[in-house]
Backbone bond lengths (Angstrom), bond angles and torsions (degrees), N, CA, C in turn:
res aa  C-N    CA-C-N  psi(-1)  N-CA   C-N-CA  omega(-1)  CA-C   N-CA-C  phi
1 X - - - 1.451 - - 1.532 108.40 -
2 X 1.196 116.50 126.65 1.574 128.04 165.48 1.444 114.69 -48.30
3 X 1.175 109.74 140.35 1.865 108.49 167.24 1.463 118.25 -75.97
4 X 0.992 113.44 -5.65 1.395 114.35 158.32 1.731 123.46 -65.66
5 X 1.108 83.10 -44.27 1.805 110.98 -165.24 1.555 103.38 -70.96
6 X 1.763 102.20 -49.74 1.639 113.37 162.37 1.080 121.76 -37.98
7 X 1.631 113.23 -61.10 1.328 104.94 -169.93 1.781 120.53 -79.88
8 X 1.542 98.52 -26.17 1.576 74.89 171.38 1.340 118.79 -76.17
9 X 1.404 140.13 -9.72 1.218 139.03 -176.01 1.360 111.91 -63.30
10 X 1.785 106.89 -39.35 1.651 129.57 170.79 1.155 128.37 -63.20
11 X 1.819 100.89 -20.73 1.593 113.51 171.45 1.711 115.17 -55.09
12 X 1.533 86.51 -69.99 1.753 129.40 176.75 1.876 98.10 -37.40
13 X 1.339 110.84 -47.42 1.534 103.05 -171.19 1.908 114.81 -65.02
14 X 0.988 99.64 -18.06 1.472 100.11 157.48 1.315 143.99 -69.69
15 X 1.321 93.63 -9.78 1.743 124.85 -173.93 0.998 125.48 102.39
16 X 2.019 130.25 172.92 1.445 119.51 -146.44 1.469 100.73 -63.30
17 X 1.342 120.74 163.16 1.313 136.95 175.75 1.545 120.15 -140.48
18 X 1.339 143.78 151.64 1.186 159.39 -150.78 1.635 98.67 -106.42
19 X 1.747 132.28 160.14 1.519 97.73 -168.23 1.611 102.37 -92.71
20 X 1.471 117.12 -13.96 1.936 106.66 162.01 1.246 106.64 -52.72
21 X 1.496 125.06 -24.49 1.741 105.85 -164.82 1.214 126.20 -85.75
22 X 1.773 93.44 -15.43 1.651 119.82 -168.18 2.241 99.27 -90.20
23 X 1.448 88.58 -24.05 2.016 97.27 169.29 1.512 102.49 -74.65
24 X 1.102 113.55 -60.43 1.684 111.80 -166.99 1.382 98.88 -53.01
25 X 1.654 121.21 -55.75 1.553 112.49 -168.78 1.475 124.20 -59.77
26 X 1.410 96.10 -27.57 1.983 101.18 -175.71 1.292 107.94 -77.79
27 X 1.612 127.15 -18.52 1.776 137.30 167.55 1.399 88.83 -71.26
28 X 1.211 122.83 -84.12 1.440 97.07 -169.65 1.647 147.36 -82.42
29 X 1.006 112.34 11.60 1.459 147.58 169.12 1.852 85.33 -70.98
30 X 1.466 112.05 -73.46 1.603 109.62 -174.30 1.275 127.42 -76.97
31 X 1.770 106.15 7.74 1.484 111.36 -172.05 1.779 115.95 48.50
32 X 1.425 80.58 46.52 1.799 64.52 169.94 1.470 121.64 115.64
33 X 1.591 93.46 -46.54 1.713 108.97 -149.67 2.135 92.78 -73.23
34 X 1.179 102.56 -33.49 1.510 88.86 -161.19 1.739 99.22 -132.90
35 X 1.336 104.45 126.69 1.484 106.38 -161.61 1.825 93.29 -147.92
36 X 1.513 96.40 97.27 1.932 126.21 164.56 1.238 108.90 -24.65
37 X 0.911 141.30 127.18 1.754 124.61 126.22 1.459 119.21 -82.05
38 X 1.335 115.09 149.10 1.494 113.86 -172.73 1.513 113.56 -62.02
39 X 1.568 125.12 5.27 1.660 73.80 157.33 1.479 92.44 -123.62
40 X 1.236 142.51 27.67 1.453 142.16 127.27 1.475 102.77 -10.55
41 X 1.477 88.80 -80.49 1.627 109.51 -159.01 1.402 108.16 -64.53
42 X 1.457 124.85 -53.66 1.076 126.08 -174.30 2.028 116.70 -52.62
43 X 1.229 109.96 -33.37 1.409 109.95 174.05 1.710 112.37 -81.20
44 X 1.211 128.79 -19.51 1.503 137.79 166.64 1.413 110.14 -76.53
45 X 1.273 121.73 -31.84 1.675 122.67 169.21 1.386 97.35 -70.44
46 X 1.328 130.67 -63.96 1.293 122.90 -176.18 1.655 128.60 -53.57
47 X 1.289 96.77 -35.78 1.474 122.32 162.67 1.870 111.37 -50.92
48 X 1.439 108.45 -49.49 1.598 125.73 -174.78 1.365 99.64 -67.17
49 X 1.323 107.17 -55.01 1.774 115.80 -158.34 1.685 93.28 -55.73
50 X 1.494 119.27 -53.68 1.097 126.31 -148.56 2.062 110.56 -73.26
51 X 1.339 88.14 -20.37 1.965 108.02 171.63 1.360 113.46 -92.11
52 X 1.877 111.08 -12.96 1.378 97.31 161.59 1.742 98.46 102.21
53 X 1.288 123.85 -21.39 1.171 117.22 171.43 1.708 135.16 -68.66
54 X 1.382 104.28 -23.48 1.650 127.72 -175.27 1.101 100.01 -118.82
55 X 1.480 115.25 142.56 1.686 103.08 157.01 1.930 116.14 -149.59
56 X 0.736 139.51 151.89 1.388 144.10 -178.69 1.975 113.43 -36.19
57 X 0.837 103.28 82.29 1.657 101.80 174.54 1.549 116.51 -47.76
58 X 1.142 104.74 -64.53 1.335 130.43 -164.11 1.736 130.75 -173.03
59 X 1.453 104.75 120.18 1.874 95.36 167.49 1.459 126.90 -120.81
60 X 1.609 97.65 144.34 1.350 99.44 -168.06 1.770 120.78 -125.67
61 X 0.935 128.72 131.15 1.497 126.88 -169.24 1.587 100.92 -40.16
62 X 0.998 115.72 175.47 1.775 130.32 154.44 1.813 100.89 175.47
63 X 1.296 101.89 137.29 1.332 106.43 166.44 1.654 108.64 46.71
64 X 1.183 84.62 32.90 2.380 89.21 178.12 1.564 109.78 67.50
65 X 1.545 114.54 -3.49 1.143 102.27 -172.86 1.756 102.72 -105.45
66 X 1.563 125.17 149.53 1.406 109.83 165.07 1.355 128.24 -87.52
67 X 1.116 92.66 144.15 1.805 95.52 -174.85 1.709 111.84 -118.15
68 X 1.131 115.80 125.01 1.368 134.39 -163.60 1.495 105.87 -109.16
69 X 1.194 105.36 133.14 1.412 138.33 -163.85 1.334 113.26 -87.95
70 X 1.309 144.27 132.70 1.882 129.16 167.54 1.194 97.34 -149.52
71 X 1.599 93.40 134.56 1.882 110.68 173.64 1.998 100.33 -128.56
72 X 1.660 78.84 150.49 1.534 87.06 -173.63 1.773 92.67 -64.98
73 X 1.613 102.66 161.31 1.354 117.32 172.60 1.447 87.73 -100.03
74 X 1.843 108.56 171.29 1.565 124.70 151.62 1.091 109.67 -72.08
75 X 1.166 150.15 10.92 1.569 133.99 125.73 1.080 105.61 -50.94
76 X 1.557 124.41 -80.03 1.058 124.74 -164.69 1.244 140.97 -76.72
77 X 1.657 118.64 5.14 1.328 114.97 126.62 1.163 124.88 -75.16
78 X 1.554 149.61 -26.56 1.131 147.18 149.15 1.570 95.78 -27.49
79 X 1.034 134.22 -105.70 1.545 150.58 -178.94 1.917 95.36 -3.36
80 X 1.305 120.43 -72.59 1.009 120.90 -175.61 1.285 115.20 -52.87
81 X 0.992 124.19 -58.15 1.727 147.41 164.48 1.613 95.20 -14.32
82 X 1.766 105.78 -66.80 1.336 101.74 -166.17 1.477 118.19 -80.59
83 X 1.460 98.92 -3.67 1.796 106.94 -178.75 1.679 106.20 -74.70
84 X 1.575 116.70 -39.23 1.115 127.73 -164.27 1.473 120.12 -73.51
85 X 1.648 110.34 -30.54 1.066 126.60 -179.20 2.032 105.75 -72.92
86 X 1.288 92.55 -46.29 1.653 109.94 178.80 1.471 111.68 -51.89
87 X 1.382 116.94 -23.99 1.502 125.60 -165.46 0.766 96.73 -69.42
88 X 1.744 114.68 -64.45 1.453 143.81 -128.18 1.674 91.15 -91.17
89 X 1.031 111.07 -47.81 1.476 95.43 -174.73 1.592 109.05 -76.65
90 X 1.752 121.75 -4.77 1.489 109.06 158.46 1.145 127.47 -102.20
91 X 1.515 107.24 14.06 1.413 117.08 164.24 1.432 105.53 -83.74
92 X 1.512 119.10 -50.90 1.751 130.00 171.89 1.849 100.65 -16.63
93 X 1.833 98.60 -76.41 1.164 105.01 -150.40 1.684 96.09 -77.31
94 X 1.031 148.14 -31.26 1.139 137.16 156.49 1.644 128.35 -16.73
95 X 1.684 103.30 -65.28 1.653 126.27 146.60 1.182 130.65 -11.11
96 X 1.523 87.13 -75.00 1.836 104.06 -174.23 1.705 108.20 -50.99
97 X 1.669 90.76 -57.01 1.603 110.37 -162.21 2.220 102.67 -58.98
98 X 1.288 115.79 -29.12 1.238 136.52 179.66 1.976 97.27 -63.10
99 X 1.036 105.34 -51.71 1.465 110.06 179.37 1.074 109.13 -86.05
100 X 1.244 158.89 -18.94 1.473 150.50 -169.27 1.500 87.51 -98.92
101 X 1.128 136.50 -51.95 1.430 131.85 -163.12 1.835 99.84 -84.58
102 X 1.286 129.91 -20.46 1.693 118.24 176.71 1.207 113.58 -150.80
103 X 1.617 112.00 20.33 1.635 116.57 166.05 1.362 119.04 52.95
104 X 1.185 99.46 2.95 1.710 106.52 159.30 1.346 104.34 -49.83
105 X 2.058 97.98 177.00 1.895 105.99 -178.70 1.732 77.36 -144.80
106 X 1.285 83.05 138.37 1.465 93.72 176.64 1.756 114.79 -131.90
């Protein structure tokens, strides 16, 4: 899974979101490091919806324009679920191997 893809999935796990809300959260979710433009995002939601991981919450007018809603599915916390675990245990061995080779503590 892309870190792109991560983080908006990580957005969504907070509950449905609007797609500015799902930009602001993946800037700061990444501190910085990774910052969407809307149609980034907008073709990866469509991309999500279409794998079953994202799906349409709800849309609501504002300012004449529509605004569309997306909540993670249980796929797609499943999906994340298993991304997070995958990290963490290659962050683990990363660690270990960081300390056996320079006795650092991390």
């Amino acid at each position: 899974m892309q870190e792109p893809t991560f983080l908006i999935l990580t957005a969504l796990a907070a509950g449905p979101t609007h797609g500015y809300g799902v930009i602001r959260a993946v800037e700061e979710l990444s501190q910085g490091d990774v910052v969407l433009r809307p149609g980034t995002l907008y073709g990866a939601l469509d991309r999500l919806t279409e794998q079953g991981l994202v799906e349409i919450d709800h849309e609501e007018a504002v300012d004449g324009r529509l605004r569309r809603y997306y909540r993670l599915t249980e796929s797609g916390a499943a999906a994340l679920t298993t991304q997070v675990q995958r990290l963490r245990r290659n962050a683990d061995a990363a660690a270990s191997r960081l300390r056996l080779a320079f006795g650092g503590a991390l």
